[in-house]
DRENMI-212935 format. One record per residue (C-alpha): residue number from 1; residue in one letter; x, y, z. Coordinates in steps of 0.5 Angstrom, whole numbers, plus 500, padded with zeros to 3 digits. Example, Ala and Ser with C-alpha at 12.3 -4.5 7.8 and 13.67 -1.06 7.14 Angstrom:
DRENMI-212935
R  resi  resn   xx   yy   zz
R     1     a  525  491  516
R     2     s  527  498  514
//
This chain:
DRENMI-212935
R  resi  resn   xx   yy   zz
R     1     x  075  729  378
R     2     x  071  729  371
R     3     x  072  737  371
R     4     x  080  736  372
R     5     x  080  730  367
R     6     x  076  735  362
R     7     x  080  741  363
R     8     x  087  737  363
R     9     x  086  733  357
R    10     x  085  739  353
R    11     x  091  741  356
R    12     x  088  746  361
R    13     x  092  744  366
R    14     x  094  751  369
R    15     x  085  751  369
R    16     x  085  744  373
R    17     x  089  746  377
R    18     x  085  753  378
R    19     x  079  749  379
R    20     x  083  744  384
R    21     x  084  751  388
R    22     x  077  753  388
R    23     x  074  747  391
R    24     x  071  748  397
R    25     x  073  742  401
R    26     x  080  738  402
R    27     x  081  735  394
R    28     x  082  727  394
R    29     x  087  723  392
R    30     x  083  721  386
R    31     x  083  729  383
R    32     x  090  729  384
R    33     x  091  723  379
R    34     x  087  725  374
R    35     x  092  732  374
R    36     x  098  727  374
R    37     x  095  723  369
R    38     x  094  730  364
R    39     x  101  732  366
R    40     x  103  725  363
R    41     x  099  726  357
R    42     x  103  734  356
R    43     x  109  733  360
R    44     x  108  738  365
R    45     x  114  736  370
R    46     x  113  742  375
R    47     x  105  740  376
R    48     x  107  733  375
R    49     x  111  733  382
R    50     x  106  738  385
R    51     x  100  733  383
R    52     x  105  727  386
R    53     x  106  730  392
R    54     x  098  731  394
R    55     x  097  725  393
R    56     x  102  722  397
R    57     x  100  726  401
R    58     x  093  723  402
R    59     x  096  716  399
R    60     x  103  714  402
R    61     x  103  708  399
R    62     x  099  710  393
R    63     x  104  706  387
R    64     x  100  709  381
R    65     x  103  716  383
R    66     x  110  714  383
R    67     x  110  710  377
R    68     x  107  716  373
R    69     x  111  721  376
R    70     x  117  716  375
R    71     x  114  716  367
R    72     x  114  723  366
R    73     x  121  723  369
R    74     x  122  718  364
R    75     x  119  721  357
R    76     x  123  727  358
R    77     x  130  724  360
R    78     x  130  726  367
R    79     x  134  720  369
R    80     x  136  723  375
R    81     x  129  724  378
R    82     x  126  718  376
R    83     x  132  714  380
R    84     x  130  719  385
R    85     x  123  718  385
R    86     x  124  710  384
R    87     x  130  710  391
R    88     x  123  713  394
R    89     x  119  708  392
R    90     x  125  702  395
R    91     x  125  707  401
R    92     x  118  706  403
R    93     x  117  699  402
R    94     x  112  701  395
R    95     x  112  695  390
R    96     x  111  696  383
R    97     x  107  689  381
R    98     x  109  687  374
R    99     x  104  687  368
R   100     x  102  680  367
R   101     x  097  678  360
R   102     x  092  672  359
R   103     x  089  668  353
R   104     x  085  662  354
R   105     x  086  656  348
R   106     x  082  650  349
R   107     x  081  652  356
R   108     x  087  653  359
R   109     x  088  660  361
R   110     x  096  662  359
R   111     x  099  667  363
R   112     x  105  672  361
R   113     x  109  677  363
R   114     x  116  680  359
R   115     x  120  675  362
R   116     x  116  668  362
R   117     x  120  663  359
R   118     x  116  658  362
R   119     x  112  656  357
R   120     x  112  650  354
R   121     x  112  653  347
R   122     x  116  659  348
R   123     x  121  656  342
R   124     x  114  658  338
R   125     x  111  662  340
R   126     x  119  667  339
R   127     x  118  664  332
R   128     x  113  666  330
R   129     x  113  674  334
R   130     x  119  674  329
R   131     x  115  672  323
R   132     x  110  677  325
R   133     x  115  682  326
R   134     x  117  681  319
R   135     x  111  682  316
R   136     x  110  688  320
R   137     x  117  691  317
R   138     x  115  689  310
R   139     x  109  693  310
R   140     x  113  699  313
R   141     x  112  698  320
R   142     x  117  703  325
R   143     x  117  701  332
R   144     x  116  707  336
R   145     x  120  707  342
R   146     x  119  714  345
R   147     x  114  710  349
R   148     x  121  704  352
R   149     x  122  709  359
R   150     x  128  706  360
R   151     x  135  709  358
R   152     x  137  703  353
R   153     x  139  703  347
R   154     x  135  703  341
R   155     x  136  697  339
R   156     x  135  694  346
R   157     x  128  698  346
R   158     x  125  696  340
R   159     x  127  688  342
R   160     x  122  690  349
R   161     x  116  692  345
R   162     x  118  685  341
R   163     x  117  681  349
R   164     x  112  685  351
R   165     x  106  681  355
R   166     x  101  682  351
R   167     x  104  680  344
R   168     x  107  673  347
R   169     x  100  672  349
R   170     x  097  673  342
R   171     x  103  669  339
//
């Protein structure tokens, strides 16, 4: 698995999977994953699917490997695959599990996820994430929505890289 991560970050992936081919017993699914997780990084669709296919495979219930094939789908507006992979998900009962961030203040742990609105600060912690953003965009920020793997609007995009989990907790 470290030799196929080695050779796949580096763009080798026709290597890795070489390397994967020559092994001399049954590859686990963790080989297979460090491929899959290469074809993220340089957008491979075809090694990507084979990848996916052997870890599920191994795993038919393995959530990471539908979620980065559905992300590679994704990243190259391949709409129509991502739903297929997702319905795929659906039909064998696999589940995504929301990201969720925590930050502890005056020793209270607070929990956030994109859609929290529980919090009994949220009005605040919404002001001040507009404050920050401003900031942001007086120094030139620009935010990068390549990485909003929905097919959204830009404006709906960049609203999401706003509400994410992790800048709720921080704000």
């Amino acid at each position: 698995a470290c030799m196929v991560d080695l050779l796949g970050r580096s763009g080798r992936l026709k290597e890795a999977v070489e390397f994967i081919k020559k092994i001399p017993c049954q590859p686990v699914s963790v080989v297979w994953t460090a491929l899959l997780s290469a074809c993220r990084i340089h957008g491979s669709i075809e090694i990507a699917r084979c990848a996916a296919e052997c870890i599920l495979e191994l795993e038919p219930q393995n959530t990471g490997a539908f979620v980065l094939l559905s992300n590679i789908y994704a990243a190259a507006r391949k709409w129509d695959d991502k739903a297929q992979v997702r319905k795929m998900m659906d039909d064998r009962g696999v589940k995504k599990e929301r990201g969720c961030s925590c930050i502890m203040v005056n020793n209270q742990v607070y929990a956030f996820s994109v859609d929290t609105t529980t919090h009994p600060q949220m009005k605040e912690i919404h002001a001040e994430l507009h404050r920050l953003y401003g900031l942001m965009v007086e120094l030139g920020y620009v935010p990068n929505t390549h990485l909003i793997l929905h097919d959204v609007e830009e404006e709906r995009k960049e609203l999401s890289l706003w509400q994410h989990s992790e800048k709720l907790a921080i704000a």
